[in-house]
DRENFI-897622 format. One record per residue (C-alpha): residue number from 1; residue in three letters; x, y, z. Coordinates in Angstrom, 2 decimals, decimal comma. Each point is the difference from the previous one (the first is absolute). Layout:
  num  residu     east    north       up
  NUM     ALA        X        Y        Z
...
This chain:
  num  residu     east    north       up
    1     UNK    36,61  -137,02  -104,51
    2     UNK     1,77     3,37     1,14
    3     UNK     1,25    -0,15    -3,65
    4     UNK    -3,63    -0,01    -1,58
    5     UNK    -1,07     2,65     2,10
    6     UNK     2,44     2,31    -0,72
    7     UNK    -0,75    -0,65    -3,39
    8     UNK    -3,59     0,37     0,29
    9     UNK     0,57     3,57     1,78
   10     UNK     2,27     1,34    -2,45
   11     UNK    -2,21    -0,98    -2,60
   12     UNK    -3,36     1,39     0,97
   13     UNK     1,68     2,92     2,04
   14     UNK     1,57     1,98    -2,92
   15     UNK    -0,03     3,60     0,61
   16     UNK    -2,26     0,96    -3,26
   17     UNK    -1,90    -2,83     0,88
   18     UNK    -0,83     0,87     3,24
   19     UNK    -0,65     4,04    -0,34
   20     UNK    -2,42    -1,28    -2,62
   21     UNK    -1,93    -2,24     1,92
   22     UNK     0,14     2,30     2,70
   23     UNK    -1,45     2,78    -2,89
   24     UNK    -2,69    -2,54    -0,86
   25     UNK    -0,77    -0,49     3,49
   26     UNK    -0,46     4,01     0,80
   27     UNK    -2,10    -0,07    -2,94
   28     UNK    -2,77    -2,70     0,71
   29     UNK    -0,06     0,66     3,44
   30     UNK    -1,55     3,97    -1,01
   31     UNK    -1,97    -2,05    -2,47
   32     UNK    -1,11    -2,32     2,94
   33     UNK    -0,96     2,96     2,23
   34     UNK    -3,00     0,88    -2,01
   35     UNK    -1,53    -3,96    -0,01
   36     UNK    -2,14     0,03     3,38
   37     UNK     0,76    -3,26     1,53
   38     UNK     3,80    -0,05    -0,76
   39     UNK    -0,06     3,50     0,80
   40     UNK    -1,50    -1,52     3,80
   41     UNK     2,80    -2,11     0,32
   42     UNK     2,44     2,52    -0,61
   43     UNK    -1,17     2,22     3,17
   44     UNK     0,51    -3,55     2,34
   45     UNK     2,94    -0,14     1,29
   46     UNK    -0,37    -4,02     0,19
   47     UNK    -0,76    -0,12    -3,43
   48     UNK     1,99     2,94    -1,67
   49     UNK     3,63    -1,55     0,04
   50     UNK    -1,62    -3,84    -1,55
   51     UNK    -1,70     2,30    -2,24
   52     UNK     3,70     2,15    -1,03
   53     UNK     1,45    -3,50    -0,10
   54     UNK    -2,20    -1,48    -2,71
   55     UNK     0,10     3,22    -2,38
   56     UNK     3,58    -0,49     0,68
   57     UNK     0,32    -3,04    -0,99
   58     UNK    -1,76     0,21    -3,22
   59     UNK     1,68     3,56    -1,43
   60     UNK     3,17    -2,72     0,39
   61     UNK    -1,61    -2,31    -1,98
   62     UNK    -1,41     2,57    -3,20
   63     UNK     3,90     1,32     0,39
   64     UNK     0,91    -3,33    -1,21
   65     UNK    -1,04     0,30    -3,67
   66     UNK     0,87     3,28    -0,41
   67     UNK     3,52    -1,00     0,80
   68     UNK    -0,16    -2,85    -1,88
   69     UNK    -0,99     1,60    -2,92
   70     UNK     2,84     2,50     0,54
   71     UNK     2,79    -3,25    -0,02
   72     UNK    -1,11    -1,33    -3,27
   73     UNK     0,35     4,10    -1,38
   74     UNK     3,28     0,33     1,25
   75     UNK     1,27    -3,08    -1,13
   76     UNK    -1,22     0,58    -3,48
   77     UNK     1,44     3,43    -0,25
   78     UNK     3,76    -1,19     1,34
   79     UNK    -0,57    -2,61    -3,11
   80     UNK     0,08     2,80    -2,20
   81     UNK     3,29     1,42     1,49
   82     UNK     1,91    -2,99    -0,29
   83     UNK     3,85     0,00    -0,97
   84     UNK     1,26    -1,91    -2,36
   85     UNK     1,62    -2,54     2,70
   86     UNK    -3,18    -0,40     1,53
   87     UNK    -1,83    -0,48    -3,42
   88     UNK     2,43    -3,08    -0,23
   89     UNK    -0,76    -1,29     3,46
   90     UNK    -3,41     0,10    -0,72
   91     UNK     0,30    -1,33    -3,34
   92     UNK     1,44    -2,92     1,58
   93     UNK    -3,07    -0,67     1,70
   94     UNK    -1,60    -0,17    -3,09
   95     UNK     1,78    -1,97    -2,00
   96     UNK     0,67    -2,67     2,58
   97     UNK    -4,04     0,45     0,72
   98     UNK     0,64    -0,60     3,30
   99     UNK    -0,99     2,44     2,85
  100     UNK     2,80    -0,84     2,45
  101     UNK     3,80    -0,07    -1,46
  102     UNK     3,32    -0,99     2,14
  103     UNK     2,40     3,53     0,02
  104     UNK     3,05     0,18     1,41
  105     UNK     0,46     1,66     3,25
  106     UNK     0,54     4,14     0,28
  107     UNK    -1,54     0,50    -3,56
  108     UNK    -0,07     3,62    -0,47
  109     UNK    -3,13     0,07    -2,50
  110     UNK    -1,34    -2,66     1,89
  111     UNK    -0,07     1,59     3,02
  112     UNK    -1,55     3,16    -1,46
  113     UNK    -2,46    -1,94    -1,17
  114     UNK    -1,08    -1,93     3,06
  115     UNK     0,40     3,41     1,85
  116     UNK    -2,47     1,80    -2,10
  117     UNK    -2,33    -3,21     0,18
  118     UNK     0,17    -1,27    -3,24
  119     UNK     1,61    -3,11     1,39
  120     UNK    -0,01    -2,16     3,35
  121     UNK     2,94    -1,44     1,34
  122     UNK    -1,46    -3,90     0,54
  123     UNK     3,17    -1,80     1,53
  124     UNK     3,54     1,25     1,20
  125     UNK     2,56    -2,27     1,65
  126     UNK     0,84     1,83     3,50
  127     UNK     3,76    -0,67     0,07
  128     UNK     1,80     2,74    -1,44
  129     UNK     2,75    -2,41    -1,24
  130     UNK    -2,50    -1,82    -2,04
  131     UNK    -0,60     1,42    -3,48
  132     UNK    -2,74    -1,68    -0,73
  133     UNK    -2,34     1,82    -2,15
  134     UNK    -3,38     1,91     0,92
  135     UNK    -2,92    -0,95    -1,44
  136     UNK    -2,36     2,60    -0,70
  137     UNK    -3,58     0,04    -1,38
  138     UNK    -1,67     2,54    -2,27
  139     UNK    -2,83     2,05     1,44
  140     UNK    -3,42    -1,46    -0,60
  141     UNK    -1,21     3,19    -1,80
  142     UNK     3,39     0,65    -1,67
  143     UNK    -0,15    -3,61    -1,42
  144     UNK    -3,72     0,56    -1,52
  145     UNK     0,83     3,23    -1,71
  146     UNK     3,36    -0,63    -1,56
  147     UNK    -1,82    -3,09    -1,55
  148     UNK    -2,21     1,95    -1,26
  149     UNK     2,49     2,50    -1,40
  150     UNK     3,05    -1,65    -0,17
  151     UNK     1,50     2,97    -2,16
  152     UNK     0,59     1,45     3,19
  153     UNK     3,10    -2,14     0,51
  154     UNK     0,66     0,67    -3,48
  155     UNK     2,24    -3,37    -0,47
  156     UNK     2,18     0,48    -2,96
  157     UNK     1,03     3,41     1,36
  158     UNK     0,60    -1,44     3,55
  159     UNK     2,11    -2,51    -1,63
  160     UNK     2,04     2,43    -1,95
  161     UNK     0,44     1,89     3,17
  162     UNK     1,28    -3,16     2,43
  163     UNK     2,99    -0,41    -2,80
């Protein structure tokens, strides 16, 4: 439970998040001044912090496309920078035409990868002793758009590259 929380905090709590819902909120609550019965509540003291709350509330909610659409732009501009190693991880993917591969543990490109969000680390075997390998899963958005243009992972050069 404490786990989900903390989770849930650190998700909707983001610094950029949060100075921009607390711009949106600034914003509609000048707008708000000028409508006459919100503008009512506002002067009650009863009514004014329900009132903060709710405007609140909602400038977190429009933040959440915004930053959305902000993930899916980053993540299609770090395809565009990738190295040759991480064209051939990716290419994996691909060829196997399978979203989630096995890796073996402290994978340098892997890790880069799954740092920058292009991949998800699914399972990991606690014990330190146990190599077992990761399994990681492409990004939902990464997975759509190298389908789409798989000549991002250009294959034959990412092949030539792994020898």
């Amino acid at each position: 439970m404490l786990e989900a929380f903390s989770k849930i905090a650190t998700e909707w709590f983001r610094p950029i998040r949060f100075f921009g819902a607390v711009v949106i909120t600034a914003l509609l609550l000048v707008a708000l001044r000028f409508v006459p019965p919100i503008s009512d509540l506002l002067k009650d003291s009863v009514w004014r912090w329900g009132v903060l709350a709710f405007v609140f509330a909602a400038a977190c909610l429009l933040t959440y496309p915004a930053e959305r659409r902000w993930k899916r732009h980053s993540l299609i501009a770090r395809l565009s920078r990738l190295t040759p190693h991480e064209q051939k991880v990716l290419g994996r993917y691909l060829q196997e035409d399978s979203r989630a591969i096995e890796w073996p543990r402290f994978g340098g490109t892997v890790d880069v990868l799954a740092k920058d969000g292009l991949l998800t680390l699914l399972a990991s075997d606690a014990s330190e002793r146990n190599l077992c390998p990761d399994v990681y899963q492409m990004n939902e958005t990464v997975w759509v758009y190298l389908r789409a243009h798989p000549e991002l992972v250009d294959l034959e050069r990412s092949a030539d590259a792994g020898n």
